[in-house]
mmCIF entry with sequence, helices, sheets and N, C-alpha, C, O atoms, coordinates in Angstrom:
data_MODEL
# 
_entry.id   MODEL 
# 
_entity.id                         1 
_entity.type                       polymer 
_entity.pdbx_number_of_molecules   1 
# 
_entity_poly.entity_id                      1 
_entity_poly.type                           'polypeptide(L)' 
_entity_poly.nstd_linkage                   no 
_entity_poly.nstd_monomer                   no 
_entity_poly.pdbx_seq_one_letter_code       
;(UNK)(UNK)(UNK)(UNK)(UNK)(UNK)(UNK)(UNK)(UNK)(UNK)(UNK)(UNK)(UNK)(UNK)(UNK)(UNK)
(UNK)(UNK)(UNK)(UNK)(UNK)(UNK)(UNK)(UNK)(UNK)(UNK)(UNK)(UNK)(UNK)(UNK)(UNK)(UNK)
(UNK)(UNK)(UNK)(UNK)(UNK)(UNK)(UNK)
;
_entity_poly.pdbx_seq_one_letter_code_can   XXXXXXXXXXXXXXXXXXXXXXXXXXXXXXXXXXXXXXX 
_entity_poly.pdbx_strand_id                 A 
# 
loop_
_entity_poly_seq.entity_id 
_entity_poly_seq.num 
_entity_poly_seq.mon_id 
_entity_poly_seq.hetero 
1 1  UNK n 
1 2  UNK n 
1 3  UNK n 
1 4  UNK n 
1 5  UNK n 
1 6  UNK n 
1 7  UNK n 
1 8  UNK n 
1 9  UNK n 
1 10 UNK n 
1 11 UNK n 
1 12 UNK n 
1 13 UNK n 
1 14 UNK n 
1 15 UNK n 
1 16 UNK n 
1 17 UNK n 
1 18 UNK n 
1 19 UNK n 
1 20 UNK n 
1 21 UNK n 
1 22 UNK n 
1 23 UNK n 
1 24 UNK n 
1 25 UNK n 
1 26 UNK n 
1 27 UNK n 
1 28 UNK n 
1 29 UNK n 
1 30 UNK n 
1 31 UNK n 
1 32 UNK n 
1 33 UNK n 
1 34 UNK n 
1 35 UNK n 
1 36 UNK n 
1 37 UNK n 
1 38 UNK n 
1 39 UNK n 
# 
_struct_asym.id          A 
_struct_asym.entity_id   1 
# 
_struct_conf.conf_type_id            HELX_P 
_struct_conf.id                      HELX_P1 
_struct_conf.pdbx_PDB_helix_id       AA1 
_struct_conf.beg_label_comp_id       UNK 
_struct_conf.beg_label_asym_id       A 
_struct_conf.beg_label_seq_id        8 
_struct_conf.pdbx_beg_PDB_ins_code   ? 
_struct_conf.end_label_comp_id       UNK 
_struct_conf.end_label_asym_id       A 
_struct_conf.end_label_seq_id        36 
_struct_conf.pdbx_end_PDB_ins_code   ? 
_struct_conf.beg_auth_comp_id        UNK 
_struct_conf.beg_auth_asym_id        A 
_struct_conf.beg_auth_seq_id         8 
_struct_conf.end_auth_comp_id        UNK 
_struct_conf.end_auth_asym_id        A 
_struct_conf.end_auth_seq_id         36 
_struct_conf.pdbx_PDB_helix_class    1 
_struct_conf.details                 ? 
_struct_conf.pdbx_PDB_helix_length   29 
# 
_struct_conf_type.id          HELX_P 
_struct_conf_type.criteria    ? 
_struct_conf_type.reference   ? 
# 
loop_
_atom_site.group_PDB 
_atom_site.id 
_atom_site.type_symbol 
_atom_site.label_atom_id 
_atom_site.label_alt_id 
_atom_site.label_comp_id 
_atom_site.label_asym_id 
_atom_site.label_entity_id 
_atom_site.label_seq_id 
_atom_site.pdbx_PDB_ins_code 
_atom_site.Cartn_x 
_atom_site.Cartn_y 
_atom_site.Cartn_z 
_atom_site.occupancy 
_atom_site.B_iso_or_equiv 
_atom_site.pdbx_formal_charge 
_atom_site.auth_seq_id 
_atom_site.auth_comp_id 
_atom_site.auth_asym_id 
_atom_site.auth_atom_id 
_atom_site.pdbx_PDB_model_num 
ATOM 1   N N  . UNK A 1 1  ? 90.502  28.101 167.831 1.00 0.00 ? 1  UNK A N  1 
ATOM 2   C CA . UNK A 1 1  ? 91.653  28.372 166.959 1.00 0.00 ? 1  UNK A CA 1 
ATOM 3   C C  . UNK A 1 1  ? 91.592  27.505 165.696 1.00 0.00 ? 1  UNK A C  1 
ATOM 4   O O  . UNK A 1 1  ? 91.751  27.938 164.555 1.00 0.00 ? 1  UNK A O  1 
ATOM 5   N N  . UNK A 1 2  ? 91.359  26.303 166.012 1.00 0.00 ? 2  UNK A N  1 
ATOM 6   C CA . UNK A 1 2  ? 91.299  25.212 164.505 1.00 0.00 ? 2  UNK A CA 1 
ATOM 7   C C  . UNK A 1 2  ? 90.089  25.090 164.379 1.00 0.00 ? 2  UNK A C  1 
ATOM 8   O O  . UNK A 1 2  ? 89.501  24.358 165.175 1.00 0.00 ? 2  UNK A O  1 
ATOM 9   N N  . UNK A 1 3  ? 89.333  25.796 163.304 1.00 0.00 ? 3  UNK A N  1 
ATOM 10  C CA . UNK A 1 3  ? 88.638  25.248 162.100 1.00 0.00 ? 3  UNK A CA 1 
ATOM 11  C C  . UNK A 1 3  ? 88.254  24.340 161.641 1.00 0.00 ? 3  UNK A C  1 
ATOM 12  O O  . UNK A 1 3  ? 87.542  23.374 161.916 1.00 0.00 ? 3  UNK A O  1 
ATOM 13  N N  . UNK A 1 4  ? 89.199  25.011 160.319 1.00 0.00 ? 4  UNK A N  1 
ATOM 14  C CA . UNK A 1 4  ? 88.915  24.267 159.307 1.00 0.00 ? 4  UNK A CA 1 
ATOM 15  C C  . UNK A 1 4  ? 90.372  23.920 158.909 1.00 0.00 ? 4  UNK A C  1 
ATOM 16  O O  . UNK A 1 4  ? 91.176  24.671 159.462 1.00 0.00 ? 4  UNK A O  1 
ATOM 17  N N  . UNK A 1 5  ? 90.936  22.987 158.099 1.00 0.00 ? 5  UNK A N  1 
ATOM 18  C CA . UNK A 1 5  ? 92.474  22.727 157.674 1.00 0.00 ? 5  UNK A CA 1 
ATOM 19  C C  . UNK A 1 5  ? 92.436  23.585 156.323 1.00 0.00 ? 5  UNK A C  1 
ATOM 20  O O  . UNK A 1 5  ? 93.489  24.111 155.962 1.00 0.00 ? 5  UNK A O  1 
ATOM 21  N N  . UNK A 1 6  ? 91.175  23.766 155.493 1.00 0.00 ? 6  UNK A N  1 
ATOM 22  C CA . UNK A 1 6  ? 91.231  24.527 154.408 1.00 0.00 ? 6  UNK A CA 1 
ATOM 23  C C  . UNK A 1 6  ? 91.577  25.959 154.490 1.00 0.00 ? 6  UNK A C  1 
ATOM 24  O O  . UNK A 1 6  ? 92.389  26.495 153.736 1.00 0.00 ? 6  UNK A O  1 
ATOM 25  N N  . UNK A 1 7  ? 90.912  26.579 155.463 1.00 0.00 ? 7  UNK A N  1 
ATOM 26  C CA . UNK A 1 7  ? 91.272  27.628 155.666 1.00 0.00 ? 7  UNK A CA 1 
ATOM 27  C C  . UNK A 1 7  ? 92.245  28.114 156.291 1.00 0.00 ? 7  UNK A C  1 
ATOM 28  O O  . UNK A 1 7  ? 92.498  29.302 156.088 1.00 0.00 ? 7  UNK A O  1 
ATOM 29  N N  . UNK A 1 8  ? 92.991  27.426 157.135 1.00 0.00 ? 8  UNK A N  1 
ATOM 30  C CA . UNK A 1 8  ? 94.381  27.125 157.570 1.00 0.00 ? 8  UNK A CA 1 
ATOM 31  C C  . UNK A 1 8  ? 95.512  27.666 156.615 1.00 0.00 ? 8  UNK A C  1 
ATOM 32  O O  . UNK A 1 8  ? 96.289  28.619 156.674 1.00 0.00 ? 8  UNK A O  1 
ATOM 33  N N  . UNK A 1 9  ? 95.299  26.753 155.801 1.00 0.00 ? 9  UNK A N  1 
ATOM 34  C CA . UNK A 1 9  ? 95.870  26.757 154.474 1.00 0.00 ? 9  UNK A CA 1 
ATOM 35  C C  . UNK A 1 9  ? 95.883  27.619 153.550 1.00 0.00 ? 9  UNK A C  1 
ATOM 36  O O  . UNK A 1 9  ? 96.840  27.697 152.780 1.00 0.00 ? 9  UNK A O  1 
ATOM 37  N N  . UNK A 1 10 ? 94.395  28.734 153.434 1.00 0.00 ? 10 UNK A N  1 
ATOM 38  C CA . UNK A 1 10 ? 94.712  29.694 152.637 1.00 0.00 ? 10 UNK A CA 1 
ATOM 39  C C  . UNK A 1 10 ? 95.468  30.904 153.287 1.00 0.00 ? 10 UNK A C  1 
ATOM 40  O O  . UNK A 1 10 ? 96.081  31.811 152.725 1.00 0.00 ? 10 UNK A O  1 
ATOM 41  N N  . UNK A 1 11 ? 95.218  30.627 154.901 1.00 0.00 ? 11 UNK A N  1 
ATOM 42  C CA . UNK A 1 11 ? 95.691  31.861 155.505 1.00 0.00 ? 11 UNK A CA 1 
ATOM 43  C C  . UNK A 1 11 ? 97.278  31.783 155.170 1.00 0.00 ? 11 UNK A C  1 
ATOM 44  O O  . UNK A 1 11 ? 97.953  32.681 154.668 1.00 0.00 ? 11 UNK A O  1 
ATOM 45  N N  . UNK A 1 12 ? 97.581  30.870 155.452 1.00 0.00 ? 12 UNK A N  1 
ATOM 46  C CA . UNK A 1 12 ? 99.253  29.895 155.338 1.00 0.00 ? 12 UNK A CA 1 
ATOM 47  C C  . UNK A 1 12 ? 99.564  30.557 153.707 1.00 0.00 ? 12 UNK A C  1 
ATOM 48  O O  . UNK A 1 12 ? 100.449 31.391 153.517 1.00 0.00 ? 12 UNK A O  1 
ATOM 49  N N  . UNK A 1 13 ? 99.105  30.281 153.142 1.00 0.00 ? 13 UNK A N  1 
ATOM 50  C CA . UNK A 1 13 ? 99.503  30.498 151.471 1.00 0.00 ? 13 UNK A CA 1 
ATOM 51  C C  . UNK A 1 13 ? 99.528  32.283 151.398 1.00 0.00 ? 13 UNK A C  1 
ATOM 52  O O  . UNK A 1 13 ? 100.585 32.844 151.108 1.00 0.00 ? 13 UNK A O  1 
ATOM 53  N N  . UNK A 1 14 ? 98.500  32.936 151.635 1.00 0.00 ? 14 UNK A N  1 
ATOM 54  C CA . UNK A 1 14 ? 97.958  34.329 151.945 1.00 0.00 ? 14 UNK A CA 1 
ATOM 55  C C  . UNK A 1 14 ? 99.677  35.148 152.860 1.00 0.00 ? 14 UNK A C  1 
ATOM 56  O O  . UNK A 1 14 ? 100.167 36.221 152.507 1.00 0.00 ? 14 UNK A O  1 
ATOM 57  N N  . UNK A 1 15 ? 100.130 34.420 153.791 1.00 0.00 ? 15 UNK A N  1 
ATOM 58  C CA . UNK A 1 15 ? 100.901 34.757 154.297 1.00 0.00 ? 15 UNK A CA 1 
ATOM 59  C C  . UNK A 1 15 ? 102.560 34.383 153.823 1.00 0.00 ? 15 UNK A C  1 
ATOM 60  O O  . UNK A 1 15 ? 103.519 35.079 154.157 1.00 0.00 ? 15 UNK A O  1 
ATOM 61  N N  . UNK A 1 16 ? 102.636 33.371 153.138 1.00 0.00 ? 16 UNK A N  1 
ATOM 62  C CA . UNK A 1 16 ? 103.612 32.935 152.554 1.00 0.00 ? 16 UNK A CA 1 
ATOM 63  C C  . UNK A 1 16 ? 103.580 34.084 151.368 1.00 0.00 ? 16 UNK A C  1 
ATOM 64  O O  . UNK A 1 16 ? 104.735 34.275 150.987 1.00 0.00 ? 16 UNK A O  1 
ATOM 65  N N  . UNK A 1 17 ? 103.031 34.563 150.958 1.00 0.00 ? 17 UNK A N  1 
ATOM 66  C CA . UNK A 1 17 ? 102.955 35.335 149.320 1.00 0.00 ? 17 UNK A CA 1 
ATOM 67  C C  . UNK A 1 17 ? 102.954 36.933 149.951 1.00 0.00 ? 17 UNK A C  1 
ATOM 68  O O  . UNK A 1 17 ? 103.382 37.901 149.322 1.00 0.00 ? 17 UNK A O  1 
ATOM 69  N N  . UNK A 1 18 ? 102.493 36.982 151.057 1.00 0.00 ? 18 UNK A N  1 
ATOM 70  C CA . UNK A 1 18 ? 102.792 38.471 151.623 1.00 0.00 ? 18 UNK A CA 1 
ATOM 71  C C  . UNK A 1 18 ? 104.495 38.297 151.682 1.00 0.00 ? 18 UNK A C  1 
ATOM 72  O O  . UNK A 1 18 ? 105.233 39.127 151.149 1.00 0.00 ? 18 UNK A O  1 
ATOM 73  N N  . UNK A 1 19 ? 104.888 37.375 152.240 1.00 0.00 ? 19 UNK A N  1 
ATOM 74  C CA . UNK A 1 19 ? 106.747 37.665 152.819 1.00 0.00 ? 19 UNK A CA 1 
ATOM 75  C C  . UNK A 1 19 ? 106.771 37.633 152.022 1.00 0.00 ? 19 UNK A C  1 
ATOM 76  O O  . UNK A 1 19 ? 106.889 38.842 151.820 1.00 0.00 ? 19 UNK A O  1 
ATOM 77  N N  . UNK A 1 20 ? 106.758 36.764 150.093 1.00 0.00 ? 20 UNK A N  1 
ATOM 78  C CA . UNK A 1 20 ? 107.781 36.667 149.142 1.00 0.00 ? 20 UNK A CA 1 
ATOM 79  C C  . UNK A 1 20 ? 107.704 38.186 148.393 1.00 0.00 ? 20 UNK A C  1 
ATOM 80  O O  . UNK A 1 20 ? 108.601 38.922 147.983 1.00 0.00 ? 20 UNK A O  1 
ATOM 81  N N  . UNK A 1 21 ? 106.407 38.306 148.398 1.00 0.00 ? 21 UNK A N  1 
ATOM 82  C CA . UNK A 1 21 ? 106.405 39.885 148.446 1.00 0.00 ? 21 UNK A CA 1 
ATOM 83  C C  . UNK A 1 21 ? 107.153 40.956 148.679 1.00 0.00 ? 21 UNK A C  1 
ATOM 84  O O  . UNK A 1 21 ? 107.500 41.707 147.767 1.00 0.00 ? 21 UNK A O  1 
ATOM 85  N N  . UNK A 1 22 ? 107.550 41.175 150.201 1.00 0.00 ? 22 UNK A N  1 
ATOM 86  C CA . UNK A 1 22 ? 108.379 41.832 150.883 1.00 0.00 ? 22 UNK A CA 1 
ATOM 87  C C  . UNK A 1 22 ? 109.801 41.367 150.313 1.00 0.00 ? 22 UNK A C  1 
ATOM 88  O O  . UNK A 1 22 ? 110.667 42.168 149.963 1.00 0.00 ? 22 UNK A O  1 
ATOM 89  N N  . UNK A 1 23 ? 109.907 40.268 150.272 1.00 0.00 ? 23 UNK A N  1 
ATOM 90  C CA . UNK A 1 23 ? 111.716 39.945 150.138 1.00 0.00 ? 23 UNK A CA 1 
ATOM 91  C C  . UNK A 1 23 ? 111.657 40.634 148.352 1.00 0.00 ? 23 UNK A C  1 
ATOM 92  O O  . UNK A 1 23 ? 112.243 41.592 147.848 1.00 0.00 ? 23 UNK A O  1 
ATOM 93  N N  . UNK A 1 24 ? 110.797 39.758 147.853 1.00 0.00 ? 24 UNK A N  1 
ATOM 94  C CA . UNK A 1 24 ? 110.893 41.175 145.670 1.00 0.00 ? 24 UNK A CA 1 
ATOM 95  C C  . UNK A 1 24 ? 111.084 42.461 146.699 1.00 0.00 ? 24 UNK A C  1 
ATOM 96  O O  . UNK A 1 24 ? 112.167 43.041 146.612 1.00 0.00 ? 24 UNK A O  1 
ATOM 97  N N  . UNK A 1 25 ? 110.510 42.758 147.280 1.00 0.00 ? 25 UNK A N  1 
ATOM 98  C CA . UNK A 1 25 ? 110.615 44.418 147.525 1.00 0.00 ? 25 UNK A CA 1 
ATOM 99  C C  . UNK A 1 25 ? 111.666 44.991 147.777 1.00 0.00 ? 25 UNK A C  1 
ATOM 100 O O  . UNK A 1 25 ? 112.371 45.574 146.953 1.00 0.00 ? 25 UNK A O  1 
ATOM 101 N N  . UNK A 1 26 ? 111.957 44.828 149.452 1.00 0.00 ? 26 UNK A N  1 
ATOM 102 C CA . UNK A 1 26 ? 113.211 44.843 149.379 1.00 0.00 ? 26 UNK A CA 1 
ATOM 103 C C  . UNK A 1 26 ? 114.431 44.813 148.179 1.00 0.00 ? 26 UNK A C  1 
ATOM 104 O O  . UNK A 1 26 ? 115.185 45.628 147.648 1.00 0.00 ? 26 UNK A O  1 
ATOM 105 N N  . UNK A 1 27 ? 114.120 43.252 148.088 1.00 0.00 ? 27 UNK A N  1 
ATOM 106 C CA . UNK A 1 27 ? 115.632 43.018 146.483 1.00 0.00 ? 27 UNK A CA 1 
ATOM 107 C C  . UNK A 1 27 ? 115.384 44.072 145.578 1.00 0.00 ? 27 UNK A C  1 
ATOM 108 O O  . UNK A 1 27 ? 116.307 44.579 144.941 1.00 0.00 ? 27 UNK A O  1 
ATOM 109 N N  . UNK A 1 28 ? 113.900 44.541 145.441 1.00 0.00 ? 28 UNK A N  1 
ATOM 110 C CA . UNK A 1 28 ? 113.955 46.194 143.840 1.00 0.00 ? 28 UNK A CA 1 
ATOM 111 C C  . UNK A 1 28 ? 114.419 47.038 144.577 1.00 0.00 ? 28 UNK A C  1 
ATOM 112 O O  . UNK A 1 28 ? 115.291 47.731 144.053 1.00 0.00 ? 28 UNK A O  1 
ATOM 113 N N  . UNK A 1 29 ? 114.145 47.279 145.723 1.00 0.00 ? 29 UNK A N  1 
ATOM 114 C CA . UNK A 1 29 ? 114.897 48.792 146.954 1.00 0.00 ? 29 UNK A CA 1 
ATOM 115 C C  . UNK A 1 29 ? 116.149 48.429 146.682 1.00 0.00 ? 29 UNK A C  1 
ATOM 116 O O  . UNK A 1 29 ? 116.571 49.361 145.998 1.00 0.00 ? 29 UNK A O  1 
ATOM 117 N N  . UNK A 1 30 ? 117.384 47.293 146.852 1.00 0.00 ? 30 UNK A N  1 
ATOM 118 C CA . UNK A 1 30 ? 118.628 47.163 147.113 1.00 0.00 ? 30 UNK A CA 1 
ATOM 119 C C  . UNK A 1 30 ? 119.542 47.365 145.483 1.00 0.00 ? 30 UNK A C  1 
ATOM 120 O O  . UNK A 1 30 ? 120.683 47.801 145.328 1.00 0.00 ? 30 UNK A O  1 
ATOM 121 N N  . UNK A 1 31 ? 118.535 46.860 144.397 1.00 0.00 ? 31 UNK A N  1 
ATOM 122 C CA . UNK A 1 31 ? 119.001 46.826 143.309 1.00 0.00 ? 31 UNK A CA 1 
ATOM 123 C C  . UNK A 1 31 ? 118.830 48.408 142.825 1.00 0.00 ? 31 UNK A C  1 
ATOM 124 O O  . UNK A 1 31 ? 119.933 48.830 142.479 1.00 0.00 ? 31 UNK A O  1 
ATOM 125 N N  . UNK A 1 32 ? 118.002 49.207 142.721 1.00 0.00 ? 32 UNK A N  1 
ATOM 126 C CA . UNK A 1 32 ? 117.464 50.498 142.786 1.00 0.00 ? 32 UNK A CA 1 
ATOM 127 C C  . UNK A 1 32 ? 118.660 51.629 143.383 1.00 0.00 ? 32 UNK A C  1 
ATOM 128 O O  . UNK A 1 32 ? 118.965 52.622 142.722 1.00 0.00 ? 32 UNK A O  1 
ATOM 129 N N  . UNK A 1 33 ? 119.205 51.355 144.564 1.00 0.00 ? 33 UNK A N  1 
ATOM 130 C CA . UNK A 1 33 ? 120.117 51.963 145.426 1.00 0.00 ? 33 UNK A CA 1 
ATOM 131 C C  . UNK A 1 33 ? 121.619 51.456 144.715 1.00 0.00 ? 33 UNK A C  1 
ATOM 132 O O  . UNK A 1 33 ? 122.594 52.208 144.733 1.00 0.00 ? 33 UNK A O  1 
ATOM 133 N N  . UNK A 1 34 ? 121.651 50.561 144.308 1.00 0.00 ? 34 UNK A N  1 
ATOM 134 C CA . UNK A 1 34 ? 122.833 50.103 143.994 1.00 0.00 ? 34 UNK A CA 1 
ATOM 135 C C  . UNK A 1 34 ? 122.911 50.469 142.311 1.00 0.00 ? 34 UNK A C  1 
ATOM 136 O O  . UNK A 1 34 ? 124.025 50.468 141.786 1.00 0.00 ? 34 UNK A O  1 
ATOM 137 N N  . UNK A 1 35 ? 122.246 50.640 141.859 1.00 0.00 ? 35 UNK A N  1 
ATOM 138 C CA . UNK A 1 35 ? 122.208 51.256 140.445 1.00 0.00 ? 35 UNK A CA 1 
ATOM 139 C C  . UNK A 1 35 ? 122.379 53.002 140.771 1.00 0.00 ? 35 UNK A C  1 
ATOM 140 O O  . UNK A 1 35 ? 123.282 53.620 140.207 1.00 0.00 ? 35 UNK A O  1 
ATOM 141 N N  . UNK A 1 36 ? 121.725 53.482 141.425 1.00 0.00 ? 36 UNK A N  1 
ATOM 142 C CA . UNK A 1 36 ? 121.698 55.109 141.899 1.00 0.00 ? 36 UNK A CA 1 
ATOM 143 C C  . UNK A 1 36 ? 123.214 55.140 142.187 1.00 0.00 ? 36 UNK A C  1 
ATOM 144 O O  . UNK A 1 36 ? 124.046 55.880 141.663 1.00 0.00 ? 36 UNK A O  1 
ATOM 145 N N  . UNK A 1 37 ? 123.348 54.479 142.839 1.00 0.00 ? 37 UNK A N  1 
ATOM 146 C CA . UNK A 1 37 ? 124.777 54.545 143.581 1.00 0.00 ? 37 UNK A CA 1 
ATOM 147 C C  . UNK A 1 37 ? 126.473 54.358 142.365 1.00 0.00 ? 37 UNK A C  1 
ATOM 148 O O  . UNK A 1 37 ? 127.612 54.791 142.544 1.00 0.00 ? 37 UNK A O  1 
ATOM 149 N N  . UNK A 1 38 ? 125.961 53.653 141.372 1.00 0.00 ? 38 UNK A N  1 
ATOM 150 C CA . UNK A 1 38 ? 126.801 53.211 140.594 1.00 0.00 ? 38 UNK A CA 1 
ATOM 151 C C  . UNK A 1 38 ? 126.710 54.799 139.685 1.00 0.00 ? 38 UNK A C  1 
ATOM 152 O O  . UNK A 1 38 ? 127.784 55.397 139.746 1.00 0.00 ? 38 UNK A O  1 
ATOM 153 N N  . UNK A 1 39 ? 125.677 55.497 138.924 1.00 0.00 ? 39 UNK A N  1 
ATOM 154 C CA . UNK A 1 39 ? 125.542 56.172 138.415 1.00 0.00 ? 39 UNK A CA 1 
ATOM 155 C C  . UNK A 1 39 ? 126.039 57.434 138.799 1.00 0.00 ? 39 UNK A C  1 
ATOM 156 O O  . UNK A 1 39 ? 125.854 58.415 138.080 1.00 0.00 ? 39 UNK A O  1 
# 
């Protein structure tokens, strides 16, 4: 399972930037719906 700590780390970073990803996404889906919705 442990490696390397470097690569640890990119997986860690790799995966941190996938969720912040998802949460922008989401927030353009909620803002998107809520503009449709206002209109």
């Amino acid at each position: 399972m442990l490696k390397s700590p470097e690569n640890h780390d990119q997986k860690c970073s790799v995966q941190d930037s996938h969720k912040r990803m998802e949460k922008f996404r989401s927030k353009g889906l909620l803002c998107l719906l809520l503009n449709l919705a206002r209109v």
